[in-house]
C-alpha atoms as an extended CHARMM CRD file, in Angstrom:
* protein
*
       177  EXT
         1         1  UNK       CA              0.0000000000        0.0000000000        0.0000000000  PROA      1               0.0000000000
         2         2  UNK       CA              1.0720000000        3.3920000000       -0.7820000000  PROA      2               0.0000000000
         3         3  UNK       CA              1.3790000000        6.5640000000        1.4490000000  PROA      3               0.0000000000
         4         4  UNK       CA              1.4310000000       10.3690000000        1.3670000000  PROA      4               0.0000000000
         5         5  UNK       CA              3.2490000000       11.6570000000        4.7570000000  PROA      5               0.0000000000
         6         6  UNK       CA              4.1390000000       15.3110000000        6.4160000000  PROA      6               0.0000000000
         7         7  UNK       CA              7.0240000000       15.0990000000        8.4320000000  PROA      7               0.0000000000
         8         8  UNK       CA              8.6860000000       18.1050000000       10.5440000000  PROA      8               0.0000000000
         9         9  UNK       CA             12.4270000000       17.0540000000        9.4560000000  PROA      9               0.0000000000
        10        10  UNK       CA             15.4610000000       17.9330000000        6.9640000000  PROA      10              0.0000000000
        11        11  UNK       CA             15.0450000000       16.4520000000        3.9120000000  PROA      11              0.0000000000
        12        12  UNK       CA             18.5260000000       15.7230000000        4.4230000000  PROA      12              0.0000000000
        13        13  UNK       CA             18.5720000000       13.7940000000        6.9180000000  PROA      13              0.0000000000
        14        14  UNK       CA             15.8540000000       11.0710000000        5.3180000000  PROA      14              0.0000000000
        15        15  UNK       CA             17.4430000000        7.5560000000        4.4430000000  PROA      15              0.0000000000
        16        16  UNK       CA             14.5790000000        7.3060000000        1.1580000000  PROA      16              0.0000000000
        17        17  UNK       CA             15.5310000000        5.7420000000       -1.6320000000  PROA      17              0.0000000000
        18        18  UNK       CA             15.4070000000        9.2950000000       -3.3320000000  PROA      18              0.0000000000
        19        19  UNK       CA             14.8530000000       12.6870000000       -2.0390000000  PROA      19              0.0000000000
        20        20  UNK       CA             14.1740000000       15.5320000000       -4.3530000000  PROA      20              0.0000000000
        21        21  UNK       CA             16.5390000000       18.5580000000       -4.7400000000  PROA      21              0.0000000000
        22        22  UNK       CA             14.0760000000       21.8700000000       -5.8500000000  PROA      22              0.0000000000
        23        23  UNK       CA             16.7960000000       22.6470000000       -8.0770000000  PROA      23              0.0000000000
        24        24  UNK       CA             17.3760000000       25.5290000000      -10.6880000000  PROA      24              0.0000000000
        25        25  UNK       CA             17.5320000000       24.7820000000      -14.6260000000  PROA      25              0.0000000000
        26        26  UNK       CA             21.0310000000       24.9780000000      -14.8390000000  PROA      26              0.0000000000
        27        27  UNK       CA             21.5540000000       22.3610000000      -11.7200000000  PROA      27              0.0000000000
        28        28  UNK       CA             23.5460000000       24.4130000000      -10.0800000000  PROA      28              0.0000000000
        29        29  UNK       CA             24.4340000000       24.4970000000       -6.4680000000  PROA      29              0.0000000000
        30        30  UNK       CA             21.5700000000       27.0700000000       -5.2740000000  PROA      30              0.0000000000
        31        31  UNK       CA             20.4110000000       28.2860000000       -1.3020000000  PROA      31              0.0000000000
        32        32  UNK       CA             17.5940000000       27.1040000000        0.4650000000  PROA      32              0.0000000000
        33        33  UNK       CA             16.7820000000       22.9800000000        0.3820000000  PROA      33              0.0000000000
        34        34  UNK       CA             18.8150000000       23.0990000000       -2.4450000000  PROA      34              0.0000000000
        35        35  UNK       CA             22.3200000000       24.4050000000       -1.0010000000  PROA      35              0.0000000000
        36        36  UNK       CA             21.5380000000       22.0640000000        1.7750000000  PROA      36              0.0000000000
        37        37  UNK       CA             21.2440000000       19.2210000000       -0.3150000000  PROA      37              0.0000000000
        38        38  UNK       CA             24.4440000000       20.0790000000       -2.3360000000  PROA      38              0.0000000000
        39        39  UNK       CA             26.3170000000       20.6230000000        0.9370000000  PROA      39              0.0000000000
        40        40  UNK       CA             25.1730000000       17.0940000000        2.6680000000  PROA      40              0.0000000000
        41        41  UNK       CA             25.9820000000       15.0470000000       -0.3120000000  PROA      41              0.0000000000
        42        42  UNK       CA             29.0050000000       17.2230000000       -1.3350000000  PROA      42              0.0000000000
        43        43  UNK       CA             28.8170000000       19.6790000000       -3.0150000000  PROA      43              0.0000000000
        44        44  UNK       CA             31.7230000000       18.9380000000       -5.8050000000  PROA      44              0.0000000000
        45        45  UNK       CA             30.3850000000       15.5520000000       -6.6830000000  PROA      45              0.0000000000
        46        46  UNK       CA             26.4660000000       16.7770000000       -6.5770000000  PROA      46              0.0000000000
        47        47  UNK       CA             27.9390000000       19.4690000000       -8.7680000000  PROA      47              0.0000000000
        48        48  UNK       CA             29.6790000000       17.4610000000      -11.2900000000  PROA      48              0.0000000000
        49        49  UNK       CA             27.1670000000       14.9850000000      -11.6350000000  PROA      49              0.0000000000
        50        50  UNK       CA             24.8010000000       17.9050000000      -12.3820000000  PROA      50              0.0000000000
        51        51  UNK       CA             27.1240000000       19.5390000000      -14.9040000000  PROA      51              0.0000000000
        52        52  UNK       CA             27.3620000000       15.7520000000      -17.3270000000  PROA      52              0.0000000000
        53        53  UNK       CA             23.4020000000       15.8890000000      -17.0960000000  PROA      53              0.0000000000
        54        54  UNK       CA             23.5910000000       19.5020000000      -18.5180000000  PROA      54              0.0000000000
        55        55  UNK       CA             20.1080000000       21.2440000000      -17.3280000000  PROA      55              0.0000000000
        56        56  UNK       CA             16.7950000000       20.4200000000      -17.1560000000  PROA      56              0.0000000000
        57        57  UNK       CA             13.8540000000       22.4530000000      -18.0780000000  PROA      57              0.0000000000
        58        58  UNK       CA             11.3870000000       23.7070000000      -15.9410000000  PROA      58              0.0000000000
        59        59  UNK       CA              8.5650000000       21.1260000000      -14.8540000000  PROA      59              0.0000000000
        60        60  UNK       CA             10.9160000000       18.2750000000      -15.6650000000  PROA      60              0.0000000000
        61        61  UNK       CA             12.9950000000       16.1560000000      -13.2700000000  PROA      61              0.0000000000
        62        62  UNK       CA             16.7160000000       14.0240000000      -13.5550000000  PROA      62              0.0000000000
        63        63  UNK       CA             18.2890000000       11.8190000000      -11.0950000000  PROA      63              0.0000000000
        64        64  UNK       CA             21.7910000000       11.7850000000       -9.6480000000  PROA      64              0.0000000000
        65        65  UNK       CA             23.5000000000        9.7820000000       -7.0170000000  PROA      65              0.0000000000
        66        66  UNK       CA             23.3280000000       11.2390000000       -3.4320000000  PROA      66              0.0000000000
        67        67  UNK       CA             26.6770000000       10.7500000000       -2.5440000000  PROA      67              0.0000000000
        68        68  UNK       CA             27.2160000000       11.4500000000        1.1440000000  PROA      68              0.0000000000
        69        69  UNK       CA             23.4250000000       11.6090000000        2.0230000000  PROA      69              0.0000000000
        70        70  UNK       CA             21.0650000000        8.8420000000        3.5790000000  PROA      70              0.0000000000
        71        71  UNK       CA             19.7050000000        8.8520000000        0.3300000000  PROA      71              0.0000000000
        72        72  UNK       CA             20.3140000000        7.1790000000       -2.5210000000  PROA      72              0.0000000000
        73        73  UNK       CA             19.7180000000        9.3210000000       -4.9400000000  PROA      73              0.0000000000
        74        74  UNK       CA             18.5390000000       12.9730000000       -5.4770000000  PROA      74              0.0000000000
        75        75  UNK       CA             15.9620000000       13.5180000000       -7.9440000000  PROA      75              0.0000000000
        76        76  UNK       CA             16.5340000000       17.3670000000       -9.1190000000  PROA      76              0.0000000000
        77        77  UNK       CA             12.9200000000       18.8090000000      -10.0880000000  PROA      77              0.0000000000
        78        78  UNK       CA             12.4030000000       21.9350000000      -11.9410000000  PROA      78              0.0000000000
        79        79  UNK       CA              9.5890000000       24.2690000000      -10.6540000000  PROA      79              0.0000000000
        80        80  UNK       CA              8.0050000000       27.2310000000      -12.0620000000  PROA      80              0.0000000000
        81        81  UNK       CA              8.6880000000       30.7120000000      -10.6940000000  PROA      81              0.0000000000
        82        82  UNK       CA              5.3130000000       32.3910000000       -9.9390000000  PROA      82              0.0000000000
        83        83  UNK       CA              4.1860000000       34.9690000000      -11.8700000000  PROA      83              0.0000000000
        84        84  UNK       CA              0.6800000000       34.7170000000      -10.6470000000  PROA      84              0.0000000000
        85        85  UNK       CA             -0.2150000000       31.8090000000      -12.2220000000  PROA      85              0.0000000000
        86        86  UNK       CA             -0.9490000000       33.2280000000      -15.5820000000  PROA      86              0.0000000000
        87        87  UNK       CA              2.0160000000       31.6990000000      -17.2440000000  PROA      87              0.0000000000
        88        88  UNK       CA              1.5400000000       27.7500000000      -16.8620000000  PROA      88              0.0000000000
        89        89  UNK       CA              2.5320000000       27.9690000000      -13.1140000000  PROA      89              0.0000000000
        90        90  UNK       CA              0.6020000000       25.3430000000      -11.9370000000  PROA      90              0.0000000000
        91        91  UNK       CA              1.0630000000       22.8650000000      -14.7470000000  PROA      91              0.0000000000
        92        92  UNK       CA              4.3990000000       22.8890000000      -14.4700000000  PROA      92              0.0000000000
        93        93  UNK       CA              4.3940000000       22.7050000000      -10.8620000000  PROA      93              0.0000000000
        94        94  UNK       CA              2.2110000000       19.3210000000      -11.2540000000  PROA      94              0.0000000000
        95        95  UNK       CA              4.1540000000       18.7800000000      -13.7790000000  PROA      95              0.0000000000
        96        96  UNK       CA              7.7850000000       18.6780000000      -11.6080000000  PROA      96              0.0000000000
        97        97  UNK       CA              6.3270000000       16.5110000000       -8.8580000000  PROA      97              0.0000000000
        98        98  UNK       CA              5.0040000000       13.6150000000      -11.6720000000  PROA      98              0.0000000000
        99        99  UNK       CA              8.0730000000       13.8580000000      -13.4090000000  PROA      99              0.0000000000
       100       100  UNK       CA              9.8760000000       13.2070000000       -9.8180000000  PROA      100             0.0000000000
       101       101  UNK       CA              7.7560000000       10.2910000000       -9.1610000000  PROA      101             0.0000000000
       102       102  UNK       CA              8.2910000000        8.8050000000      -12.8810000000  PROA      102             0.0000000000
       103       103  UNK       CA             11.8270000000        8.8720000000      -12.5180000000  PROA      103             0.0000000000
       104       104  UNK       CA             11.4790000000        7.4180000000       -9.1510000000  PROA      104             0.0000000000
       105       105  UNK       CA              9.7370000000        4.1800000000      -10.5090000000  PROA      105             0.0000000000
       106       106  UNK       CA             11.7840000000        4.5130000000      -13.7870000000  PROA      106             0.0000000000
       107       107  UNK       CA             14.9800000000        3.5360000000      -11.4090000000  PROA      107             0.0000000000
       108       108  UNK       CA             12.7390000000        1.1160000000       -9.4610000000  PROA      108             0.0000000000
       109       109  UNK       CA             12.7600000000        3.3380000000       -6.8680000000  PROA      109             0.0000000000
       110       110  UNK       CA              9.9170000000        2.6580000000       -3.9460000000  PROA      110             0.0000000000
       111       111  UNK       CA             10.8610000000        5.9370000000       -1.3520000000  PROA      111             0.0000000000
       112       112  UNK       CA             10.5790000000        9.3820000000       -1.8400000000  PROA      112             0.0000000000
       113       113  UNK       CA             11.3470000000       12.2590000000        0.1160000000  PROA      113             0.0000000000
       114       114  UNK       CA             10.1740000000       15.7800000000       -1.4730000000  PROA      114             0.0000000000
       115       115  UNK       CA             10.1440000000       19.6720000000       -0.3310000000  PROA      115             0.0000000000
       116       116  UNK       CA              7.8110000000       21.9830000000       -1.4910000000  PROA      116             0.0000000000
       117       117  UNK       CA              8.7680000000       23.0490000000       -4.8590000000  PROA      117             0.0000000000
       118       118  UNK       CA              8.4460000000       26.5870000000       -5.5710000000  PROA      118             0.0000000000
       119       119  UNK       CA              6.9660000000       27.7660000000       -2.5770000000  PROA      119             0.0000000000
       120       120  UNK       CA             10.7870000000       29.4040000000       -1.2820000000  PROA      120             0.0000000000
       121       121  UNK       CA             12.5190000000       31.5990000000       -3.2150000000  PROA      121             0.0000000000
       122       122  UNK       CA             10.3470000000       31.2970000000       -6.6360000000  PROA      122             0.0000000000
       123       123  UNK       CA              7.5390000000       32.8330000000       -4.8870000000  PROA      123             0.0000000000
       124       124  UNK       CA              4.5790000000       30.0280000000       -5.0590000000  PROA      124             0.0000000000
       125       125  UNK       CA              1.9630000000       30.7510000000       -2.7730000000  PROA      125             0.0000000000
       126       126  UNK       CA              2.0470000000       28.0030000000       -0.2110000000  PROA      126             0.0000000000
       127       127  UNK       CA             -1.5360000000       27.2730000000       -0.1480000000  PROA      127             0.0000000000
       128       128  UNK       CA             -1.6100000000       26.9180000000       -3.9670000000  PROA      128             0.0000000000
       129       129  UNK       CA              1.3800000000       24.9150000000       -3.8680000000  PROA      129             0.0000000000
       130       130  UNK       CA              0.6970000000       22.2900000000       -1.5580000000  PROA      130             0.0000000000
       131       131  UNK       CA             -2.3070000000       21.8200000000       -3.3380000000  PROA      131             0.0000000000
       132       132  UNK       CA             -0.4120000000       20.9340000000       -6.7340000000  PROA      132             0.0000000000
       133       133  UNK       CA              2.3920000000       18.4650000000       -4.5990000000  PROA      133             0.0000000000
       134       134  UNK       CA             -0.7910000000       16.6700000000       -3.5130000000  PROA      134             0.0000000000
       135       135  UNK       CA             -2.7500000000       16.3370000000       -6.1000000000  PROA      135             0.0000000000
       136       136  UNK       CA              0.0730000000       15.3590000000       -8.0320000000  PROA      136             0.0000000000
       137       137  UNK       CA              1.3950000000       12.8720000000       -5.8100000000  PROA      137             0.0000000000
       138       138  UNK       CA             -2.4130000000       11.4040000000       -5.0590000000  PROA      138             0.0000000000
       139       139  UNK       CA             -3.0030000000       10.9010000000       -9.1220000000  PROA      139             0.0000000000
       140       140  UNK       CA              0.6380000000        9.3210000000       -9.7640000000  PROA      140             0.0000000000
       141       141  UNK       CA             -0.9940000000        6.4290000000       -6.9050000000  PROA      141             0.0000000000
       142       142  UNK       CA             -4.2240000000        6.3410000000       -8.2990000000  PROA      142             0.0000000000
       143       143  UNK       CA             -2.8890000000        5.8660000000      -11.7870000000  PROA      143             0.0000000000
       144       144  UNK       CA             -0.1460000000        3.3620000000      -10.6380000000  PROA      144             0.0000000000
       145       145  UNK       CA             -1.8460000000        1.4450000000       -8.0300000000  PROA      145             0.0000000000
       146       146  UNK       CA              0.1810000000       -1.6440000000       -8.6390000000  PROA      146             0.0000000000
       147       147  UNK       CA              3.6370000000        0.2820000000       -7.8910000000  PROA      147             0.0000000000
       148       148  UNK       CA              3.9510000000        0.7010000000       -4.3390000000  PROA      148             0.0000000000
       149       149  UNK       CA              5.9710000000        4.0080000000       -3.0220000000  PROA      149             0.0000000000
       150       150  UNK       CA              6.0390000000        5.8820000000        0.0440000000  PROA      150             0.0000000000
       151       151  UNK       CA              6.0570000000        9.9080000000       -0.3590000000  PROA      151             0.0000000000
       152       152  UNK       CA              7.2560000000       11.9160000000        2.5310000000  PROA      152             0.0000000000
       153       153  UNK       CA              6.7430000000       16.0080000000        2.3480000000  PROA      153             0.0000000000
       154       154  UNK       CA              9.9400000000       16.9650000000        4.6140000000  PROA      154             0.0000000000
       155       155  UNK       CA              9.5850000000       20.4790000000        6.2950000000  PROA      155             0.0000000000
       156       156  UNK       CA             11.3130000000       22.1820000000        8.7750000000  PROA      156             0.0000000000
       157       157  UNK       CA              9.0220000000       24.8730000000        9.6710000000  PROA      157             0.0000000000
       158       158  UNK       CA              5.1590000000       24.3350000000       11.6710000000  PROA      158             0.0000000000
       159       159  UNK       CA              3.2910000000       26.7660000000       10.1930000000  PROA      159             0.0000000000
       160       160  UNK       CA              4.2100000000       24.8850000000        6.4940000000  PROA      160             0.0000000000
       161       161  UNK       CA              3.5450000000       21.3980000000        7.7650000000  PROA      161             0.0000000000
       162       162  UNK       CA              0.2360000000       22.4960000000        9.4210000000  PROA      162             0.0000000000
       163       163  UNK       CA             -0.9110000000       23.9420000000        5.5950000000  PROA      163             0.0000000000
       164       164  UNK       CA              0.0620000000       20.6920000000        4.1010000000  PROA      164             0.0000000000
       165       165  UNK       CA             -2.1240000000       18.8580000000        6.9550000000  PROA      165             0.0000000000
       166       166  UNK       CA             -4.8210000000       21.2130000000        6.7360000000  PROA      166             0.0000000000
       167       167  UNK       CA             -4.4420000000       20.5340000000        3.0840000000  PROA      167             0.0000000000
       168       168  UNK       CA             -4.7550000000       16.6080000000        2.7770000000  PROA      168             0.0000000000
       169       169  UNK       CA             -7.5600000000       16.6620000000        4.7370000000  PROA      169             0.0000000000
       170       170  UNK       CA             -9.1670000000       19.3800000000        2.1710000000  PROA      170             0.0000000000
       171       171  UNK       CA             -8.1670000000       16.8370000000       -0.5230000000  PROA      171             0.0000000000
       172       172  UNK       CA             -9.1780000000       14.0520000000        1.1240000000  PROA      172             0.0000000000
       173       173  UNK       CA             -5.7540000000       12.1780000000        0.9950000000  PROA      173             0.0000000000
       174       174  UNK       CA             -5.0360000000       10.1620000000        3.9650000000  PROA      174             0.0000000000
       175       175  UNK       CA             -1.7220000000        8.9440000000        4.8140000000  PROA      175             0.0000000000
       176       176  UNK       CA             -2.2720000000        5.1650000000        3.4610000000  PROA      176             0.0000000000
       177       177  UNK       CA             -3.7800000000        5.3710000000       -0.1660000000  PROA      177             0.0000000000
């Protein structure tokens, strides 16, 4: 059986088999989750595996080793910068979060750890964003119900774990799907 989780943690420190890096379209080393992921894993080997990949574009996602993390992997995923929505924001923010979990099972992957995409730095409003992860993440299950995977939201902050709570319950996603 699958499950959708919120856990008050550092996506660093999660021992998934993947955990996903919001990361820029150039892969670079960034701040934020994704400077923390670079750092934890290292950054010059994150970095250089980034660099042979070459970029990804926005709502798309690529996998790398993880190096010196729990994890086994990090799955770098794209996300829009909001603009207010008017410019395919919240496609390609579903978008980044199925392409994550297709790569995931494309690598016969089963755990998954994920931030919220776009809600830092790029400006997503939280609300709006946690309702694209979800949704996102419930239809992936729904569509794949024979391909079992756990997805864990990692947060470090209340007041964001408490809207991605509130959230599931509004969606009507419980924790075992």
């Amino acid at each position: 059986m699958s499950s959708i989780s919120i856990q008050e943690i550092s996506i660093t420190k999660l021992a998934t088999d993947a955990i996903v890096n919001a990361a820029n379209s150039e892969l670079m080393m960034g701040g934020g989750v994704c400077g923390a992921i670079f750092r934890e894993a290292g950054a010059a080997r994150l970095q250089a595996a980034c660099l042979k990949i070459g970029g990804c574009k926005t709502g798309d996602a690529v996998i790398t080793p993880g190096f010196d993390l729990p994890a086994k992997h990090v799955i770098h995923a794209v996300g829009p910068v909001w603009y207010g929505g008017g410019r395919g924001e919240p496609e390609l923010l579903y978008s980044a979060y199925k392409r994550s979990l297709e790569v995931e099972k494309e690598n016969g992957l089963h755990s998954i750890a994920f931030p919220l995409i776009s809600a830092g730095i790029y400006g997503y409003p939280q609300d709006q964003a946690w309702e694209r992860a979800l949704t996102a993440c419930r239809d992936f299950i729904y569509a794949d119900n024979d391909y079992e995977i756990d997805i864990v939201f990692a947060v470090i902050d209340d007041g964001i774990m408490n809207a991605g709570r509130k959230k599931m319950a509004e969606l009507n996603i419980t924790d075992k799907m």
